[in-house]
N, C-alpha and C positions, 0 to 999 in steps of 0.2 A: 643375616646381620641382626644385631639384638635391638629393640625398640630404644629408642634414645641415642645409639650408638652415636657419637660424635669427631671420630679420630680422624686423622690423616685419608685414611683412604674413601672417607664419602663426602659427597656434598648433597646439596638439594638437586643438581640436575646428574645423578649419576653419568661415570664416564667411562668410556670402555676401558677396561684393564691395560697400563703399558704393553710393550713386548717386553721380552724375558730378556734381563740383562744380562750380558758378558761378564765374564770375571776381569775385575778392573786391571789396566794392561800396564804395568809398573812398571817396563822398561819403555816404555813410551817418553821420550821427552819433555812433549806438553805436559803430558799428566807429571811426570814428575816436578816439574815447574811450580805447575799450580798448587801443587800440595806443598811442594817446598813453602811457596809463600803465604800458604794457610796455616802451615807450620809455623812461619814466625814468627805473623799475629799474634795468631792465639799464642804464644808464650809470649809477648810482650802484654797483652791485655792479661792475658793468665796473673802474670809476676804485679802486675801492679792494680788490677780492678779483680779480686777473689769471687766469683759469682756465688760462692757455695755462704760467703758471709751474708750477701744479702736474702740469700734461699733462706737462710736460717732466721733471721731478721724478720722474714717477711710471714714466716710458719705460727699460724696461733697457737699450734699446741706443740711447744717445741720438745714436753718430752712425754713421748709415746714410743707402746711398742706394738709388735702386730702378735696377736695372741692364739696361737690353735692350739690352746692345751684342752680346751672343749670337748675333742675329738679323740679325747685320749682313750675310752672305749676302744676304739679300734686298734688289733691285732698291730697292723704297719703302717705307715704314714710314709707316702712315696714324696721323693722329689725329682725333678729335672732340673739341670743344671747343660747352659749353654754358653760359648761365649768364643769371640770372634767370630761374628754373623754378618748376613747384611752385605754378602759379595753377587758373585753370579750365581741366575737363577737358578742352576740344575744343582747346586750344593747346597743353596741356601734351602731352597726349598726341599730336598730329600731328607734334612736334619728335619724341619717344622713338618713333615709327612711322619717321621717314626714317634717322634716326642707326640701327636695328635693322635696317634692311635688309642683307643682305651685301656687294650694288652699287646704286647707282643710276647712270644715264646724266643729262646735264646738258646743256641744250641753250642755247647762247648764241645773241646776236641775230643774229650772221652764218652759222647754220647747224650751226657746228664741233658735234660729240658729245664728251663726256667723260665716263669713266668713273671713279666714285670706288667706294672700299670700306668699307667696316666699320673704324673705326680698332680697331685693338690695344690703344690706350689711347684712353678720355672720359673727360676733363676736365670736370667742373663747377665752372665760375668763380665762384664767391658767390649770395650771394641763394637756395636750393634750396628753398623754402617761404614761401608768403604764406600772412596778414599777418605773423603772427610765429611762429618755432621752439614746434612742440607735439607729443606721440607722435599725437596724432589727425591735426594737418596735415600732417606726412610723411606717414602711411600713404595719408591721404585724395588729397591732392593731390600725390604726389611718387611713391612708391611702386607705387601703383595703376595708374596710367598706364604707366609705365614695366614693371613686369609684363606685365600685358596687352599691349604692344608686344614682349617681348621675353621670355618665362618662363623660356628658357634655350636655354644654345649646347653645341657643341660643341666638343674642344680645337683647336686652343688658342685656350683664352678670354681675352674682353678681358678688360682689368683698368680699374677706378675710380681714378680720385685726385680729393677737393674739397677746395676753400679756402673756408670759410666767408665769408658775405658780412653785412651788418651785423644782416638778419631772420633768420639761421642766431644770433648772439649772442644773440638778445631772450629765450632761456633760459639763458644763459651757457654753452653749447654742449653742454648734459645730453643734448638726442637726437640733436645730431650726430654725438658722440662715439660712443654707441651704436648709429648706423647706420654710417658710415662709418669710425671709428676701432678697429673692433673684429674685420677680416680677415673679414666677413660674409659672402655673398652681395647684391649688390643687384640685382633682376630674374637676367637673364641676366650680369651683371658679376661680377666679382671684387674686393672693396676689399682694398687692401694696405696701404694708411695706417696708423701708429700713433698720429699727433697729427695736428693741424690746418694744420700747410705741410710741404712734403715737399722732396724734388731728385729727379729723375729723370732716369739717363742715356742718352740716346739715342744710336745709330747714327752715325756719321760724324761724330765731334764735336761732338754738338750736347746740350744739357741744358734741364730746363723747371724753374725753380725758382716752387714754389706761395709764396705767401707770405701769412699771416693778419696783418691789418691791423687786428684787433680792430673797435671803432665808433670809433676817436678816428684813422685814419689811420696808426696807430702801429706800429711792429714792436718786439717786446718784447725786454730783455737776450740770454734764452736763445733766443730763436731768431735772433737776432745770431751768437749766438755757434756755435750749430751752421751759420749761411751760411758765416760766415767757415771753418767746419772743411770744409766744402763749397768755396769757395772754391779750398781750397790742395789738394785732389783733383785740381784742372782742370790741362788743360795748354794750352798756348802757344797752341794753334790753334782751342782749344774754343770755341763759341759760345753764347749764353744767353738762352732764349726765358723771361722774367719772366710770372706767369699772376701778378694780385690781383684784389680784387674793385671796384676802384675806378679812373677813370683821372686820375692823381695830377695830370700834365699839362694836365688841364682846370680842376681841381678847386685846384692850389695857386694859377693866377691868377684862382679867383673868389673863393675864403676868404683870401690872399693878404695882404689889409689887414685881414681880420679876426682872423686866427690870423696873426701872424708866423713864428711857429715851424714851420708846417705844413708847409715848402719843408725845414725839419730834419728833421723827423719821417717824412716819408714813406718811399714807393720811390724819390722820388730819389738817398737814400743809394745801394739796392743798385746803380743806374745809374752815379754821380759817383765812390763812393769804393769798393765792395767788385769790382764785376764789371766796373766800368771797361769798356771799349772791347770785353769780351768781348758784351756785351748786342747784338742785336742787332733784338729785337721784343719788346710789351711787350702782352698780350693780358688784357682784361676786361671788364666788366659794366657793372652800375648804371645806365647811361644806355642805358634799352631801345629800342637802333636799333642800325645796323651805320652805322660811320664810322671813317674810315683817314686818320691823320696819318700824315709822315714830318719827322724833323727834319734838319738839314741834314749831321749824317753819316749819312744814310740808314739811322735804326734806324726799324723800322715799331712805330706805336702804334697799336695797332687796339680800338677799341669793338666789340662783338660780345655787345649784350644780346638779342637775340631770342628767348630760349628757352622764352617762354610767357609771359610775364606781361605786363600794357597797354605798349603801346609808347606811348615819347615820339617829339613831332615832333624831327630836329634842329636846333639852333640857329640862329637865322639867320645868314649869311653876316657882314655886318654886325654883330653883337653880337660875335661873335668879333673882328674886328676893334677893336674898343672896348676889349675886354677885353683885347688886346696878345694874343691865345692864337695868332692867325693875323697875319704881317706881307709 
């Protein structure tokens, strides 16, 4: 563990390691109950007390961005990208086993090897705890795993950045904050986040703008207003890799007739009106499988929920279809 280290998972009298959790058991009653009713807290506090205004409020330096263009000597600049994490142990932790390696080799169906590394920076896309945000289910199921896969590096270390996903809000983001928002240690990581969406500038033009969506789809005043101060940073040739925890593309044509507004409310904003034609890929969760749209100016939308928790099948060919999402 690194000198100082202060997270969730130590205290001053160390304490033996949980046991290895279960993958949370959703057809269970109870638990569906409880979550039911954790559900409708948090969107009643969600809709009328915003935590993300006072996050903003409360930040000295409300506009910053994180900067590795330092490093732009070097050849590649890796990243990891996770997100729906934080279930039972044998999944959670086999994702924090590969992502901790320094390399792995990658063997495709025609023989070829590739060699990946350790990203600089991991991204966690949403969702970082089932069933819902608690100081016991991080430590238990998010924390622990990720430790034991990884206790710690050497420099120079990677760094964390998460966007909370809608079971990250089911507390109004009281242990997010506290894990992530507070320049901690996580495992072997470094968190640098001061709030809950961030900008990060990358290497050869390119930038990853996190963005927190709250539970209603939504991006809040102030953090509008710090994109757009992000925004006018960028220059002509910059590019813009969008990280949420939702993919809005799939999601505005099924709630579509339901929510009208939703097509207003979302990331299509940062896409249509703020980053315009600088966007060029759109990377998250929620839908636990790996599935690759592209739309016809060839920005990639990619689903990439595999990070531990039950996978969904993907949708049939056909439903898509119906739903006008694929023509």
């Amino acid at each position: 563990m690194h000198e100082g280290d202060k997270d969730m998972s130590t205290n001053a009298h160390p304490q033996p390691p949980p046991p290895p959790q279960k993958m949370v058991a959703w057809y269970d009653p109870v638990q569906l109950c409880k979550t039911a009713i954790d559900v409708f807290i948090s969107l009643v506090f969600g809709r009328h007390a915003d935590y993300r205004l006072i996050e903003a409020l409360s930040t000295s330096n409300s506009q910053n961005f994180y900067d590795y263009t330092q490093i732009e000597a070097q050849k590649e600049f890796w990243i990891d990208y996770v997100a729906d994490l934080g279930d039972g142990w044998n999944s959670t932790y086999t994702v924090a086993y590969y992502i901790s390696q320094p390399s792995l080799t990658v063997h495709d169906e025609d023989g070829s090897n590739y060699v990946t590394e350790r990203g600089s920076v991991l991204i966690f896309g949403g969702d970082s705890v089932y069933p819902v945000a608690g100081r016991s289910q991080y430590k238990n199921r998010l924390v622990t795993p990720y430790t034991t896969a990884l206790r710690e590096t050497t420099e120079p270390h990677p760094d964390l950045y998460v966007i909370p996903g809608n079971h990250d809000w089911y507390d109004s983001l009281v242990n997010f904050t506290r894990l992530f928002c507070a320049k901690r240690w996580f495992a072997g990581w470094r968190t640098q986040q001061d709030r809950s969406y961030f900008a990060i500038k990358l290497p050869y033009h390119w930038w990853i703008i996190g963005a927190d969506i709250q539970l209603s789809s939504e991006i809040d005043d102030m953090q509008i207003k710090y994109l757009k101060w992000v925004a006018s940073q960028m220059n002509e040739q910059d590019k813009v890799i969008i990280c949420a925890a939702e993919p809005e593309w799939i999601y505005a044509k099924s709630y579509g007739d339901l929510d009208p507004e939703y097509n207003q409310n979302n990331l299509a904003f940062l896409e249509t009106v703020l980053f315009k034609n600088k966007v060029q890929m759109f990377l998250t969760g929620d839908l636990h499988h790996y599935r690759r749209h592209e739309n016809p100016d060839k920005v990639q939308k990619i689903i990439a929920g595999g990070g531990g928790a039950f996978l969904h099948p993907p949708m049939a060919k056909m439903y898509l279809f119906y739903q006008g999402i694929l023509t």
